[in-house]
N, C-alpha and C positions, 0 to 999 in steps of 0.2 A: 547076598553080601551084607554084612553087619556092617553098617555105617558109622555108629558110633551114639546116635540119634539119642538111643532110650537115656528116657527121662529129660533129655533140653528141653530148652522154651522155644519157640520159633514162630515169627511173626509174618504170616505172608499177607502180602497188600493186592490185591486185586486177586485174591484166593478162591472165590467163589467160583470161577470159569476158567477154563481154556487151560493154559500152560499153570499158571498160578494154583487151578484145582488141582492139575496132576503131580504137582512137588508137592502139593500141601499131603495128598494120598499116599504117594512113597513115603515121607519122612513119617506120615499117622503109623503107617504097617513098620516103623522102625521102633514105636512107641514112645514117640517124642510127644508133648506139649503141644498143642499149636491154636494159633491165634490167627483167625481169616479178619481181614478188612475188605469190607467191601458198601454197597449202599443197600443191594436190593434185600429185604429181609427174607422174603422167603430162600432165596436162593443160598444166603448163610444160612439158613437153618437146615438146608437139606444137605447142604456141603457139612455143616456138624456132625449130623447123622450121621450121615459116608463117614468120614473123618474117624467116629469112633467106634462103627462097624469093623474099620482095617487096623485094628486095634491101639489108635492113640493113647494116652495116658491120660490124656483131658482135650478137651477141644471147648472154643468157645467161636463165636460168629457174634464182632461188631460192628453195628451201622452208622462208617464212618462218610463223612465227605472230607476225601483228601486234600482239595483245597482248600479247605477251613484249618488255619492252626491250629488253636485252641484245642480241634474237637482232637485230631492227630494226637495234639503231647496230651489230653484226656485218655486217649486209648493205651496208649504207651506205659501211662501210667497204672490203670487197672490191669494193663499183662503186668507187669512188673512186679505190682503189689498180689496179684492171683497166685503166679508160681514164685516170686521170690526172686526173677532176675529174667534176664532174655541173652539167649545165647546165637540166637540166628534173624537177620532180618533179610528179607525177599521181596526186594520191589518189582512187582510181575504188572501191574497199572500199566495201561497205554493208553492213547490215544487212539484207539480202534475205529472210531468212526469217524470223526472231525475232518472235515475234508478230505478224507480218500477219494480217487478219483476225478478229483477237481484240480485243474493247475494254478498255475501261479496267480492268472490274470483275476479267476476266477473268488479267491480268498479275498476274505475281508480282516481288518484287525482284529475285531474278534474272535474269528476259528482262529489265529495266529498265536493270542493271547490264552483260549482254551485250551489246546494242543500242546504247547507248553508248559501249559499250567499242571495238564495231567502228564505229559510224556518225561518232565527233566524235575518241574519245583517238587511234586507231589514227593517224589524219592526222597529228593534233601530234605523235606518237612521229615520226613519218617525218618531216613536216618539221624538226623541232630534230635528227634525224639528220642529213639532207641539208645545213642552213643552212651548215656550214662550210665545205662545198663549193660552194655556193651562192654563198656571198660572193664567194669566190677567183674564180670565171668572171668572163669575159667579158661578157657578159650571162646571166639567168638566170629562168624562168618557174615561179610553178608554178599549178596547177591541180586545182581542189576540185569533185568531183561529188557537187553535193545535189539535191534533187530538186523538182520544180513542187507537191509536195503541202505544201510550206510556207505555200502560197498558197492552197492548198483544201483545210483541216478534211473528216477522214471518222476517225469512232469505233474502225474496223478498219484504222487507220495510225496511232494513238494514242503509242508511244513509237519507233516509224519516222521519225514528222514530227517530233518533237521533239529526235530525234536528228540528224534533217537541218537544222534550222532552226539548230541549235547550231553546226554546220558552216557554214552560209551566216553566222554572225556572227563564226565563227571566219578565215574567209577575210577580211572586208567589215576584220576586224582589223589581219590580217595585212598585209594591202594598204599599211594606214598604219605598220603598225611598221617593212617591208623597203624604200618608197620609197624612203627615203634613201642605199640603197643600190643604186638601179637594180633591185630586182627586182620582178615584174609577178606581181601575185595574185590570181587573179579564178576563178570560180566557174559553171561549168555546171549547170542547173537541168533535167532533161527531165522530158515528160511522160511518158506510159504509153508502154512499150515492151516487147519479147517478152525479157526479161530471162529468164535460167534460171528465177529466182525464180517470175517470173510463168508459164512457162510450164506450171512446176507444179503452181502455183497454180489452174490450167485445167483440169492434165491429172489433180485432186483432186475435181471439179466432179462431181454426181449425175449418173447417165445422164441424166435427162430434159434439164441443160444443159450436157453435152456439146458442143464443137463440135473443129473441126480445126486440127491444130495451128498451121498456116500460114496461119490464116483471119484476117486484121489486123482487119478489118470487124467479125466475128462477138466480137474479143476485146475491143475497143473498147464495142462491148454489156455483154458482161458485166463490163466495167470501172465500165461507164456504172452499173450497175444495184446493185453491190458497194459501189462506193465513191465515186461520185459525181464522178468526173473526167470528162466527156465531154471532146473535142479537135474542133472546127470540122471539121478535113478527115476527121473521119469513120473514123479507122482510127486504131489503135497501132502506132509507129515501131520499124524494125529496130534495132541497136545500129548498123549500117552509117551510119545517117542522122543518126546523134549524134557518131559517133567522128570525122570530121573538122571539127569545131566544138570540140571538147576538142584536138585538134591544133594548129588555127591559135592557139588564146588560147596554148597551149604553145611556140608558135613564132616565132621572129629578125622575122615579119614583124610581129608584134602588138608594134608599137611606144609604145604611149600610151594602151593601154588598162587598168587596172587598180580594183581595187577595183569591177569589177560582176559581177553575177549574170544570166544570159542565159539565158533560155530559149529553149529547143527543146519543144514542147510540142502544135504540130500544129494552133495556133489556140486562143487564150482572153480572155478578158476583162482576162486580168492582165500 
């Protein structure tokens, strides 16, 4: 499906891995622009690679720390001044590991302060970067990845979910403040997937519940049993099966949709 892509600008924030790599790689193979944020360099530079393997128009990998402003409206501004304008911004950034697993009692101000810092500021630093370019396009989209555990309470996702929930009302915001200007703001939700984080999180697990790395089934279990997410079809979703659903809400063809939150989640009650 021709999305519309060739030739945008499109800026994904936490673009090197997970869900964040697999929209950056649909929108690359649409021939769009695109701009990876992330810290670790090697891993933007091999995500570039890939990027303009699937045939992007340009690709670049900056090594940004999202909690620093400055460095953020620095980046924003060499995409800008590179292509000429930015037509899509994607905040894919989480909090992936900051206190998962640990409850309430357990947290200090700290992870509480970090966890935020990357789950709900990091986004609004990027978008109030991007808006000025934002306006100036043509058309212009952007896209918030929070997560289905907003919607199911577990004690050991304690300042994760509320970091994400803060994100899902920051978008559900945004939506009505950018209308007026044509811009489309909506929000991806996934369920359980084999995010770096998670897989970690697996490969941290006692022998006795040990399982393999690529077993979706077997992670889905212990997800089940952890944290209380079960998913209908019975498995945990690749970042593959998320990342062109973050594409299309990002893209020319998503005409009229704005201000929702969509999940990807593999089956649930919600």
């Amino acid at each position: 499906m021709d999305l519309g892509l060739k030739g945008a600008s499109v800026v994904v924030n936490g673009g090197s891995k997970g869900m964040g790599r697999a929209a950056a790689e649909v929108i690359a193979a649409e021939g769009a622009n695109v701009a990876v944020l992330a810290r670790g360099r090697a891993a933007l530079d091999d995500t570039v690679r890939a990027l303009l393997d699937l045939g992007a128009a340009d690709a670049v990998g900056l090594s940004v720390d999202l909690g620093d402003r400055s460095a953020v409206d620095a980046a924003f501004a060499e995409v800008g001044a590179r292509w000429g304008g930015i037509n899509v911004l994607i905040n894919s950034a989480g909090p992936t590991d900051v206190g998962v697993g640990r409850t309430f009692d357990e947290l200090d101000d700290e992870e509480w302060h970090a966890t935020f810092d990357i789950g709900i500021v990091s986004a609004a630093r990027c978008a109030r970067a991007a808006l000025p370019w934002l306006r100036r396009a043509e058309w212009a989209r952007v896209v918030n990845v929070s997560a289905h555990s907003v919607r199911r309470q577990s004690p050991g996702l304690v300042a994760y979910t509320a970091a994400k929930a803060a994100l899902t009302s920051f978008s559900k915001n945004l939506s009505q403040t950018l209308a007026p200007d044509g811009i489309l703001v909506n929000t991806v939700s996934p369920g359980s997937f084999l995010s770096e984080g998670m897989r970690d999180y697996l490969a941290a697990l006692p022998p006795e519940r040990r399982i393999d790395d690529g077993d979706q089934v077997a992670a889905m279990r212990i997800i089940g049993e952890d944290f209380g997410h079960p998913a209908q079809l019975g498995r945990v979703a690749l970042p593959a099966e998320i990342g062109p659903v973050i594409a299309f809400l990002a893209s020319r063809r998503n005409t009229y949709m704005t201000g929702a939150d969509i999940n990807v989640d593999g089956g649930s009650d919600f």
